[in-house]
FITIFI-663002 format. One line per 8 residues: number of its first residue (from 1); for each residue z, y, x of C-alpha. Coordinates in steps of 0.5 Angstrom, whole numbers, plus 500, padded with zeros to 3 digits. Layout:
N
NUM	Z Y X; ...
//
This chain:
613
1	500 500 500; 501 505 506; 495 504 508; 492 505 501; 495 512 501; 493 514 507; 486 514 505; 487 517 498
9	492 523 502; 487 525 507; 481 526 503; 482 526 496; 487 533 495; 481 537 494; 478 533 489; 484 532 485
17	482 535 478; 477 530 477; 482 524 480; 486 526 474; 480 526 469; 478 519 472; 485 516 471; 486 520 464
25	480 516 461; 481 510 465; 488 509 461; 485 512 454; 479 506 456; 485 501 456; 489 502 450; 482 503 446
33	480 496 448; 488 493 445; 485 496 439; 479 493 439; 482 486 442; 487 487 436; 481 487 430; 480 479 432
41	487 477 429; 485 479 422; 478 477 423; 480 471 424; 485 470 419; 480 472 414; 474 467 417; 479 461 417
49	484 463 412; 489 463 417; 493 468 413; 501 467 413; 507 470 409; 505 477 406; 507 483 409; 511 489 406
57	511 496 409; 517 496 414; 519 504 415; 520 506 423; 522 513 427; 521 515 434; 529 514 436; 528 506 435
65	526 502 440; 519 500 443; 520 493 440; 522 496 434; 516 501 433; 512 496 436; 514 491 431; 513 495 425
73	507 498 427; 504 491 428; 507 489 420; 504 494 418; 497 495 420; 497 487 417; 500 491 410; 494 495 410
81	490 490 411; 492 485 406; 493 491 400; 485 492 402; 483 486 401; 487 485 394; 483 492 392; 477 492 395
89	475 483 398; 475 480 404; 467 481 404; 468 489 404; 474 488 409; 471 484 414; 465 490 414; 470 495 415
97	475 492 421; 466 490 424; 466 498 423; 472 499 427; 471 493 432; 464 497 434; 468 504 433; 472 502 437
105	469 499 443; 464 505 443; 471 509 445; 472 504 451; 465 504 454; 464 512 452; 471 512 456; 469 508 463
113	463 512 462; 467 518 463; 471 515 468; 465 513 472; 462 520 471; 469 524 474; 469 519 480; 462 521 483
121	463 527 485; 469 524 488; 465 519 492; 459 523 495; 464 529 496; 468 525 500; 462 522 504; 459 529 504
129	466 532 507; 467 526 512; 459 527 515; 462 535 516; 468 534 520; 464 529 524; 458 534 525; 463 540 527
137	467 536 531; 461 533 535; 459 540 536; 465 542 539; 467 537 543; 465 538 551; 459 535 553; 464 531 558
145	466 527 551; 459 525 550; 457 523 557; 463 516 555; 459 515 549; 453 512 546; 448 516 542; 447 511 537
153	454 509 536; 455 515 534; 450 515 530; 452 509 526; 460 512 526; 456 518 521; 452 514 517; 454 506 517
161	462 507 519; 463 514 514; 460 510 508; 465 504 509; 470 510 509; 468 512 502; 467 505 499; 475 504 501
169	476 510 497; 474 509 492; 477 502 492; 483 504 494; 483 510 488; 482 503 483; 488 500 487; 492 505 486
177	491 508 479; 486 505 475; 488 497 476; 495 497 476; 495 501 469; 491 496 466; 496 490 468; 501 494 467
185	499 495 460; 496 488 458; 502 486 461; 507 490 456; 502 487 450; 503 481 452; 511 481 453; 511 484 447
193	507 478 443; 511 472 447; 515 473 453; 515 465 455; 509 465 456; 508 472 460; 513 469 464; 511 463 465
201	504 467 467; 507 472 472; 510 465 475; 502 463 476; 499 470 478; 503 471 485; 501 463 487; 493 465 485
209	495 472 489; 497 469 495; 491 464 496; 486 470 495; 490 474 500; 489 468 505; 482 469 504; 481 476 507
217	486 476 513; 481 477 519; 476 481 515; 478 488 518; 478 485 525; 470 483 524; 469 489 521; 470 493 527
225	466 488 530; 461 489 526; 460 496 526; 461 496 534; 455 491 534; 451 497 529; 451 502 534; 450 497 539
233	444 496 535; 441 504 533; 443 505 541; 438 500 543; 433 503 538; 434 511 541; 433 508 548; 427 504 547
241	424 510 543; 426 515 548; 423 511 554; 417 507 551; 413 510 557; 416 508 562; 418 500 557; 409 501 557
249	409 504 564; 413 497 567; 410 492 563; 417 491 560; 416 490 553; 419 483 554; 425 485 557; 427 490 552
257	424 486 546; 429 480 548; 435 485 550; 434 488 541; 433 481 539; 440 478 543; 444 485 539; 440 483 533
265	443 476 533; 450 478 534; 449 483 529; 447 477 524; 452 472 526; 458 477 525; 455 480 518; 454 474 516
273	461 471 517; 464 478 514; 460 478 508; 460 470 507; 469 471 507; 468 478 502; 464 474 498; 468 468 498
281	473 473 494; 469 473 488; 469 465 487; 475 464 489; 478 468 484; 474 466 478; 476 459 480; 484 460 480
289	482 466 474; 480 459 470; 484 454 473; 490 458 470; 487 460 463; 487 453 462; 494 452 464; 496 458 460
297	492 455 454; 495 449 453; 502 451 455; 501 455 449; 498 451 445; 504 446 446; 508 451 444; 504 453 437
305	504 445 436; 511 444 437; 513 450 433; 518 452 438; 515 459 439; 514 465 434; 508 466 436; 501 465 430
313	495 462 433; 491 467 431; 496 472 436; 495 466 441; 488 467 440; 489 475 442; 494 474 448; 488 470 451
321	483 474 451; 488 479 453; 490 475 459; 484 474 461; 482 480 461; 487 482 465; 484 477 471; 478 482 472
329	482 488 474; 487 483 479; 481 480 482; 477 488 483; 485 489 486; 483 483 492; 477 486 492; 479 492 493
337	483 490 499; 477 487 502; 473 493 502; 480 497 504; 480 493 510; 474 494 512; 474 502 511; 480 502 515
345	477 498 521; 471 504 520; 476 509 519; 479 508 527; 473 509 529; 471 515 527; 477 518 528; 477 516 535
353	472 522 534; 476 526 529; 482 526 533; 479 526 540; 482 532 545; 477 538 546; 480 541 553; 475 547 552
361	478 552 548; 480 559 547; 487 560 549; 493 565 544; 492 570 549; 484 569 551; 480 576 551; 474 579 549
369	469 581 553; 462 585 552; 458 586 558; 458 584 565; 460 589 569; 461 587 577; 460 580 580; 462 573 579
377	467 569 584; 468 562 585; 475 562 588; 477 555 592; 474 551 585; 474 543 586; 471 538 581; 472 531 580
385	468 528 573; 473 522 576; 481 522 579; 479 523 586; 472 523 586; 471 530 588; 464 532 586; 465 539 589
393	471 541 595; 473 547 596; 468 552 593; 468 560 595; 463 564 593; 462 571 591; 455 573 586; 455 581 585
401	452 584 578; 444 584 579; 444 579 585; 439 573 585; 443 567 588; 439 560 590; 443 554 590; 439 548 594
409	441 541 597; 440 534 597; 441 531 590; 448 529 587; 451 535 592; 454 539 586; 449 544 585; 447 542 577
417	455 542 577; 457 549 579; 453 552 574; 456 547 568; 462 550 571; 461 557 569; 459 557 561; 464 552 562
425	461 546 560; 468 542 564; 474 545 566; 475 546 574; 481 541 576; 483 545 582; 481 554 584; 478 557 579
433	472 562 577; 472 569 577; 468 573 572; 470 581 573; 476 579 576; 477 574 569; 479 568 569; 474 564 565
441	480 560 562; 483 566 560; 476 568 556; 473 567 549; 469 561 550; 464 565 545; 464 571 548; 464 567 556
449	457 563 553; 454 570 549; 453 573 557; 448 567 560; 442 565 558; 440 558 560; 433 554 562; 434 547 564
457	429 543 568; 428 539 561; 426 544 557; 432 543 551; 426 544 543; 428 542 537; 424 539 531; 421 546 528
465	417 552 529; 415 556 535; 420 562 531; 425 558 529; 426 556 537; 425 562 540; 431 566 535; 434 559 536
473	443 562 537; 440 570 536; 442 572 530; 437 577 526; 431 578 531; 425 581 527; 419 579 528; 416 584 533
481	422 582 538; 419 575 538; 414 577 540; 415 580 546; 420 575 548; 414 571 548; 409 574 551; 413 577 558
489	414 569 558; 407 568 558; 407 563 551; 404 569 547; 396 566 548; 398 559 546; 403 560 541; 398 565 536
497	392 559 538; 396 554 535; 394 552 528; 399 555 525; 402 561 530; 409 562 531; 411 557 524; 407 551 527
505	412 545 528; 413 543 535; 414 536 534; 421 532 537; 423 535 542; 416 540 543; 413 533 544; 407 536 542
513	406 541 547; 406 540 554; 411 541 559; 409 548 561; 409 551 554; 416 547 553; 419 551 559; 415 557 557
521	418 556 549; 425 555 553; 424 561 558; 423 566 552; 428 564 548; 432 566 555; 430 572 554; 430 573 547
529	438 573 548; 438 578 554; 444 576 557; 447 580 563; 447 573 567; 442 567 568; 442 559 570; 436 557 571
537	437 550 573; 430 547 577; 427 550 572; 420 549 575; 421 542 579; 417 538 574; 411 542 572; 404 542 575
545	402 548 581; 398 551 574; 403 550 570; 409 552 575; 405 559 577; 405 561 569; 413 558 569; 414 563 575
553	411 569 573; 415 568 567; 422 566 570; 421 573 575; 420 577 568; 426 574 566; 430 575 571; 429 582 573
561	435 588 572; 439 580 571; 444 577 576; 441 569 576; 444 563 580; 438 559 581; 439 551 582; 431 549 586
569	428 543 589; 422 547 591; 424 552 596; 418 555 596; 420 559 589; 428 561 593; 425 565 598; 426 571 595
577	433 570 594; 439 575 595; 444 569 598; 441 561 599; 447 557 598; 446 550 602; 450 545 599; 452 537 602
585	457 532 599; 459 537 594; 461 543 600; 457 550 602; 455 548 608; 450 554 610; 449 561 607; 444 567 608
593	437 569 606; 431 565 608; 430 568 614; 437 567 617; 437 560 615; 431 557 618; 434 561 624; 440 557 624
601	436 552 625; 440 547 621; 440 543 614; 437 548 610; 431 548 616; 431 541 616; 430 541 608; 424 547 608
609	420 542 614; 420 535 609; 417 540 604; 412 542 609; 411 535 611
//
């Protein structure tokens, strides 16, 4: 029951006037379908004249007893009955208790239907509200977070893992206020009509009970497995469909088609046992449902035979179909438990990411900053993305405003590092980075990010217009600034040449431009957002001569009046650098502009005549 309750405390509040809505109709459902159940006993006394004593009116006030009034009001519906069948016949009788059947019945069904009605807007709200709270924390968290996690698994965690969520949900709101209503009513019905024979099934039930509870021990266990192998599965088909060049480029279909099927193998076999044990519920439960009806039945009739209980056997009759429909909303209760288990395996998944840690946010005291007034200091900064695995040792650099700052070196030397270090991205470890004599940690993270613009090596697009792009993070940029980004980034011609200009899609990821138009699309959303201070990390190392030229030209625009901390590869683009940082193994091992390195005749040296050969 705890754990029904944290589910329906967590996401239920902000729907709980439609809660009280379904619960109200569901309560009205139950009492109609008593009436309804009732008409049977008079019908049937009418068919097989199984009338009994007559009956006269028996007066009753609301300071009697449940019994009492219960009683009374029992005698004197059969009063009314028998008096209407003296003036009017049974023929005509038997019409109006048919009429009051269907009248009846309509209430009950129109009832669950409203029942129903109130409980969509709860299911899909609460789907709605988790897929948001999914969303805006994975857009909050460090880049670090994702760095341990597959794509795919979180894709499976906001789609497969959030719908077995909901799913509990709504079990548990069945478990909790629907069903238990239901038994509870039954159940006084059938206390009142014979409390023998209620005794004796509330012996049986817990028997049942415990069988069925048997058969689901273990369903949370493979459910999590189940959902684990899932985005094991959607990683796979990311990776192949992100890769398929290089899949077709090495000849590796096979061996990507036989790693999809083993992960589509696992996947079958533990669905299988999952869903086979969930399913087994419905059986087992019917079985056990039929197997004590019989039971019921003849102790019952034993009873009737023996005359040793007050009860009538058109009553008998009555307390039958009462007790078996008692026996659905028991087994929608071990059905709902299955589906609850399964919700809260899903649920530790997701909240591993709900209630994951974000190192990176503002302090109570952190400060607004507009503009970028002096220089930027790196002050003694080491960084490991692992205890003591240092990624960068004992970095001291100082970048004054307007300054083109060049860092190169061998891969893996830290250069890519450092500039996440600036916006951010992670949090240095030991020393710190100094933006006008701020602290970075001391400062907005918005406000920190508001004053750089980025241009990676991968051009970074989304699936929408050339406008949509270019204004991607730039609030009310009119059509006219737009275009002018694009044009200082040299993107303007081909833009206007496509099919349809600046609204034209570009495709996943700008997969229908080439690399150069992506970077250049890049550049001039960079410029567009005209920030104080630009990382351009290898902006032109994967792009053709033709292609690097048009991307130059462009880069130069934009870092004119800025101060830039370029990451290269080709030193050929960092000769005219204000400072070369020369990085290895994570240290500044040289500095200086490109004539006072190739006359130190050291490692920048060594680097500038490899690209030469």
């Amino acid at each position: 029951m705890k754990n029904f309750l944290i589910l329906f405390t967590r996401f239920l509040p902000p729907y709980k006037r439609y809660v009280v809505a379904n619960i109200l109709c569901n309560l009205l459902s139950t009492i109609f379908s008593l009436f309804s159940f009732g008409t049977i006993i008079p019908i049937l006394q009418i068919l097989f004249g199984m009338e009994g004593e007559n009956h006269s009116y028996i007066a009753w006030a609301w300071t009697d007893s449940f019994k009492e009034i219960f009683n009374a009001l029992k005698n004197n519906i059969f009063y009314i009955i028998e008096q209407y069948i003296q003036h009017h016949g049974a023929s005509t009788t038997l019409l109006m208790l048919g009429v009051f059947l269907v009248v009846m019945t309509l209430m009950k069904t129109g009832l669950m239907f409203l029942a129903g009605y109130y409980m969509t807007p709860i299911q899909y709200g609460v789907l709605r509200d988790l897929r948001r709270r999914l969303y805006d924390k994975i857009v909050v968290l460090p880049i670090g977070f994702f760095s341990e996690e597959r794509k795919g698994d979180i894709m499976a965690r906001m789609t497969g893992d959030v719908q077995e969520i909901g799913n509990s949900i709504m079990s548990s709101l069945d478990i909790i206020f629907k069903n238990p209503v239901m038994v509870i009513i039954y159940l006084a019905v059938m206390l009142s009509i014979s409390w023998q024979l209620t005794l004796f099934v509330l012996v049986l039930l817990p028997i049942g009970g415990l069988i069925i509870g048997r058969v689901g021990k273990s369903l949370k266990k493979r459910s999590m497995r189940g959902q684990v192998e899932t985005g094991e599965l959607l990683s796979q088909i990311e990776e192949t469909l992100g890769g398929l060049r290089i899949v077709k480029a090495f000849n590796a279909e096979e061996k990507v088609r036989a790693r999809f099927s083993e992960i589509n193998e696992r996947v079958r076999r533990t669905f299988n046992r999952m869903n086979r044990k969930y399913i087994l519920a419905h059986p087992v439960s019917e079985f056990l449902g039929t197997a004590i009806i019989v039971i019921v039945m003849w102790y019952g009739g034993t009873l009737i035979i023996n005359q040793t209980s007050s009860i009538t056997a058109p009553s008998f009759i009555y307390y039958l179909i009462i007790f078996y429909s008692i026996i659905n909303p028991v087994k929608d209760i071990s059905k709902a438990t299955y589906t609850i288990q399964k919700g809260l395996a899903s649920l530790d998944r997701v909240d591993a990411i709900l209630k994951a840690e974000n190192p990176i946010t503002d302090k109570k005291d952190a400060v607004s900053v507009h503009g970028f007034k002096r220089e930027i200091e790196f002050r003694a900064v080491s960084f490991a993305y692992q205890p003591d695995v240092w990624v960068l040792r004992d970095i001291n650099l100082r970048i004054e405003k307007g300054k083109m700052v060049a860092l190169v070196g061998q891969s893996g030397s830290g250069k890519s590092t450092m500039v996440d270090l600036l916006p951010r991205f992670y949090d240095v470890q030991q020393g710190e980075i100094l933006i006008d004599g701020k602290n970075v940690k001391d400062i907005k993270v918005h406000d920190l990010r508001a004053q750089m613009g980025n241009v990676n090596q991968e051009a970074i697009l989304f699936n929408d217009s050339f406008y949509n792009n270019i204004t991607f993070g730039v609030e009310h940029a009119t059509m006219d600034e737009v275009i002018a980004a694009a044009k200082i980034a040299n993107a303007h011609n081909f833009i206007v040449a496509s099919e349809n200009g600046y609204e034209t899609n570009i495709g996943d990821r700008g997969g229908k431009l080439s690399g150069g138009q992506r970077q250049r699309i890049s550049i001039a959303r960079a410029i567009l957002k005209n920030p104080p201070i630009l990382i351009l990390d290898e902006a032109t190392s994967a792009l053709d001569t033709e292609s690097e030229k048009l991307v130059q030209e462009a880069i130069d625009n934009l870092m004119q009046n800025r101060t830039s901390i370029v990451v290269a590869h080709r030193l050929s683009t960092i000769k005219k650098a204000d400072l070369i940082c020369v990085m290895h193994e994570g240290r500044i091992v040289e500095r200086g502009r490109h004539d006072e390195l190739i006359a130190l005749n050291g490692y920048y040296k060594r680097l500038c005549d490899m690209q030469s050969f």
